[in-house]
C-alpha angles and dihedrals in degrees: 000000000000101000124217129200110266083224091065080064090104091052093052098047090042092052095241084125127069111267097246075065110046085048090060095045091061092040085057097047090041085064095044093057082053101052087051089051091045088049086052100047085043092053088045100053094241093146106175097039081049092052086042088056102041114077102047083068101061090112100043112103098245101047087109093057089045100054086046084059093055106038091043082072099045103050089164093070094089104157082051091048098051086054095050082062099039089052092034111035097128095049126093100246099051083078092041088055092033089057088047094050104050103052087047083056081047100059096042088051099240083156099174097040087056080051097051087052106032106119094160137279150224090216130103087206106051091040094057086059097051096053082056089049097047083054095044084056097048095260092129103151092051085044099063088028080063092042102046083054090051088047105055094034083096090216115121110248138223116276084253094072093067093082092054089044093048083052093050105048090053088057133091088248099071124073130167089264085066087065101048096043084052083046099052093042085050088056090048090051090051081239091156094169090047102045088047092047089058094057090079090073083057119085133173121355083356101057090044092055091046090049076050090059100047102047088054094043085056089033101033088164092065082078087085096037109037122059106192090099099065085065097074084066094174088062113023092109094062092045093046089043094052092046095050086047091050102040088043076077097070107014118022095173088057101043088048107057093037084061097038079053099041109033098078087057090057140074105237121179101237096233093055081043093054089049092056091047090059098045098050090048085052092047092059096037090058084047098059086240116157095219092076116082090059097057102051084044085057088054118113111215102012121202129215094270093046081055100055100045082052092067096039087052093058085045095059093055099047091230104145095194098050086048088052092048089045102052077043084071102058115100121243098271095052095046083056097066120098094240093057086036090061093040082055092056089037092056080044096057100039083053096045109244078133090171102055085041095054090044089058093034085053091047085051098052095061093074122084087227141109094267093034089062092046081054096053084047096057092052086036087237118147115258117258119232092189092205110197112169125217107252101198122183114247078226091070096039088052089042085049096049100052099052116107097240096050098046086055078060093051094051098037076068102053099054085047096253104148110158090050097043086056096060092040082058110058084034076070092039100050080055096055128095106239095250082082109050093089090059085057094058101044091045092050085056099053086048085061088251103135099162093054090049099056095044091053096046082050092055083051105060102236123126107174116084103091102188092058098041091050116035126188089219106158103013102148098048082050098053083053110054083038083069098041090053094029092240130143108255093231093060089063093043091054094050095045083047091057100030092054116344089249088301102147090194102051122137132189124216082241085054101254112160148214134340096329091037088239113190106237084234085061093046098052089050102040083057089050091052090051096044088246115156103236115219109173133328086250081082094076089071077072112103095207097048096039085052097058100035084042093056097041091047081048094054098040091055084051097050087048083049101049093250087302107152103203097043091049088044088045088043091055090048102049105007133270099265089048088056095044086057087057099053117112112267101211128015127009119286117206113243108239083059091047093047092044083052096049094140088217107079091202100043083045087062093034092060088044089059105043091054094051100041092051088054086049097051085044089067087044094057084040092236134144111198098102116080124185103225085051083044083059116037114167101267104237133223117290 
């Protein structure tokens, strides 16, 4: 069947389309009113109208979804089951109702017909039946292969893996090195239930130096004060190393000084020791501590975190020559990047070799990216957006949209199915050859589907369509809630186009919700603030009322922070007591360096973002009110 998109529906019933055309559009929203009727039916247990329904709608792009919907619910249909793989094995849902199957056939112990349809699995579960399975049909040495994986993986299983771990501890295949090697990956998992689960394997000299490790895996600070530990010689290094990693977490000074005390009277295996050693220099270095950079320049074998934090380190301290002989210390690959390119001009030019500073700095402003727009700053150039728009052959939009699985996108949408329709559609994408991706973007953009788009042209590697990578969705809503906050709209923008790339219904694994990615705690008390009534936290997928929480939360972080931008966007990111522990203690720090030591990696390259987003969606509103230095303000003592 030719598809065509569910938004030319006006055309058709208005007569604009052929008629070969119009007649297939109704035909298609004629079948879309009957799958509704037939999910309906389906949810309501309505069973014959359902079957009565069914079939008429074969063609139709979501049959597929519809007949999921209805075996996932009858897993003892097996010779239905096995044909709707067989029709449908290169749709989504045949590995959905593959997955449900078999660990029905698991639990009712059809071990051979979970055989015949095992393909693998993600899932501890159904892995786990199938490593029984594999024993019940004379595959013993897979099936302990698949348990002893299981095993040492230190996660705690499902309940169904008891009965393959029972099989394969009686068997010749399991020693007692088996459970120590489980307890220590446990431990390293800070898997505290199953670690001390596992002691009860232990009896005797070895249970007493298990219960060790564990008091000082949950203590780690009675390394300093309890000496029972030193008596496991063989293995005191070990146990001193994991409770100063452990106790680094909470109290670095601490940890520090009782490992700087303790670590010449051990025998610590110099790998362990180097690691320590690491983790420590890092530690300080997160905690703006001077001392530092001494200690990461002091590291054999540095790897590219040690490196950087080097130079951050150096950074923090405003000392030029240590930055250059930091950045000095990056191998050839890392000195390339454009970050540790800036921080070289930057030492030039704080050491006055002005020239070779303003030729990188020139090179740098060029890109339509954070530091290329510190670099514009420094020569007071304008930023470059370097706008190069996708040109995509109509051939590969019209090769995309009638594909079957982007026509189940298509019509997801339709029926305003948006969560399912995402992951339909980078089931597609993950399909596609690269040279269309671009065709995906371009046609998720023309389907209103900004976040998708920029996701896909992402995946493809190309950055310079401005416009796509950058909508203007909800402007005017936008426009709105910045005068009402007296905020600057790309500022909003910036922060919706980091926060979720303009998915409304986007939704974090910490809960946060919607276009601004508002916490439903803020919300509530942002609508208490404002004298809102507060129905449910589903009310932040809402654009008009994320926008407004989104930009009050926002102002509200500004006016805490004395109108600074990076500290409110960090603030927003990581929360407004984390930031006020990261301020300089004692003089200003100007804000490029404290943006480059944000001890959060991810709120260091959130911040990034949301400032140079916000420049960039400045240019698109052809305004002029946000300037970079007040943009960067030196950030000023706690």
């Amino acid at each position: 069947m030719h598809f065509i998109p569910c938004f030319l529906l006006l055309a058709a019933l208005t007569g604009v389309l052929p008629n070969s055309a119009r007649a297939e559009e109704i035909s298609l929203v004629t079948q879309r009113q009957q799958f509704l009727r037939a999910e309906q039916a389906l949810n309501q247990n309505r069973d014959a109208e359902y079957l009565a329904l069914a079939p008429g709608l074969k063609g139709y792009p979501l049959y597929p979804y519809l007949q999921y919907q209805w075996l996932k619910n009858r897993l003892d249909a097996d010779s239905e089951i096995k044909q709707f793989l067989v029709d449908h094995a290169a749709s989504r849902y045949a590995a959905g109702l593959r997955q449900r199957w078999l660990l029905a056939l698991g639990k009712k112990q059809q071990w051979q017909l979970l055989m015949n349809n095992y393909q693998g699995s993600d899932d501890p579960e159904l892995q786990c039946y199938a490593g029984l399975a594999q024993f019940q049909t004379g595959q013993i040495l897979e099936a302990f292969n698949q348990a002893r994986a299981l095993w040492l993986s230190g996660k705690s299983q499902p309940d169904n893996c008891d009965a393959l771990f029972e099989i394969f501890k009686a068997s010749p295949y399991f020693n007692t090195e088996l459970i120590k090697q489980r307890f220590h990956a446990a431990l390293n998992r800070d898997n505290q239930n199953l670690a001390g689960h596992l002691t009860r394997f232990f009896s005797g000299p070895e249970l007493d130096l298990a219960n060790t490790w564990l008091t000082l895996h949950r203590q780690p600070e009675a390394v300093a004060t309890d000496t029972g530990w030193r008596k496991y010689v063989d293995q005191a290094g070990e146990l001193l190393a994991h409770a100063i990693d452990r106790w680094l977490e909470t109290d670095v000074e601490a940890a520090t000084t009782t490992w700087d005390n303790t670590k010449s009277q051990i025998a610590v295996p110099p790998a362990t020791a180097a690691f320590i050693e690491k983790r420590i220099a890092v530690a300080l270095a997160l905690k703006r501590d001077n001392r530092a950079y001494a200690r990461l320049s002091k590291l054999e074998n540095s790897d590219e975190s040690a490196r950087e934090w080097r130079v951050r380190a150096a950074l923090n301290m405003q000392n030029w020559q240590d930055v250059a002989t930091a950045i000095a210390g990056l191998n050839e690959e890392e000195k390339s990047r454009e970050k540790w390119q800036y921080w070289q001009a930057r030492g030039w030019a704080e050491t006055g070799q002005n020239a070779a500073a303003g030729t990188l700095f020139q090179q740098l402003a060029k890109n339509r990216s954070f530091y290329g727009f510190l670099a514009a700053s420094r020569l007071r150039q304008s930023i470059s957006l370097v706008d190069r728009p996708l040109m995509v052959p109509a051939q590969d939009l019209d090769y995309l949209q009638n594909q079957t699985d982007f026509q189940i996108v298509s019509e997801l949408i339709a029926i305003d199915r948006k969560p399912e329709a995402k992951r339909q559609w980078w089931y597609a994408v993950g399909k596609l050859d690269n040279r269309l991706l671009p065709a995906a973007a371009k046609l998720a953009q023309q389907w209103h589907e900004p976040a998708l788009a920029i996701s896909t042209i992402a995946k493809a590697n190309h950055w310079d369509d401005v416009n796509l990578r950058f909508p203007l969705e909800y402007i005017r809503q936008i426009q709105s809630n910045a005068s009402a906050q007296q905020l600057d709209p790309a500022l909003i923008l910036g922060l919706i186009r980091q926060e979720s790339a303009f998915d409304e219904l986007a939704d974090s694994p910490a809960g946060a919700k919607g276009l601004m990615q508002v916490m439903p705690k803020t919300g509530k008390q942002i609508a208490a603030d404002l004298h809102d009534s507060w129905d449910s936290d589903y009310n932040l997928f809402k654009p008009e009322l994320n926008l407004k929480y989104g930009s009050f939360y926002f102002k509200k972080l500004l006016q805490q922070f004395n109108g600074h931008v990076p500290l409110a966007a960090a603030a927003y990111n990581a929360g407004a007591n984390k930031v006020k522990r990261w301020l300089p203690e004692n003089r200003p720090l100007p804000a490029d360096i404290w943006i480059e030591t944000i001890p959060y990696k991810e709120t260091r390259g959130y911040v990034a973002s949301v400032l140079m987003y916000s420049l960039i969606y400045q240019q698109r509103l052809q305004r002029d009110s946000l300037k970079i230095d007040d943009l960067l303000r030196e950030v000023m003592p706690g």
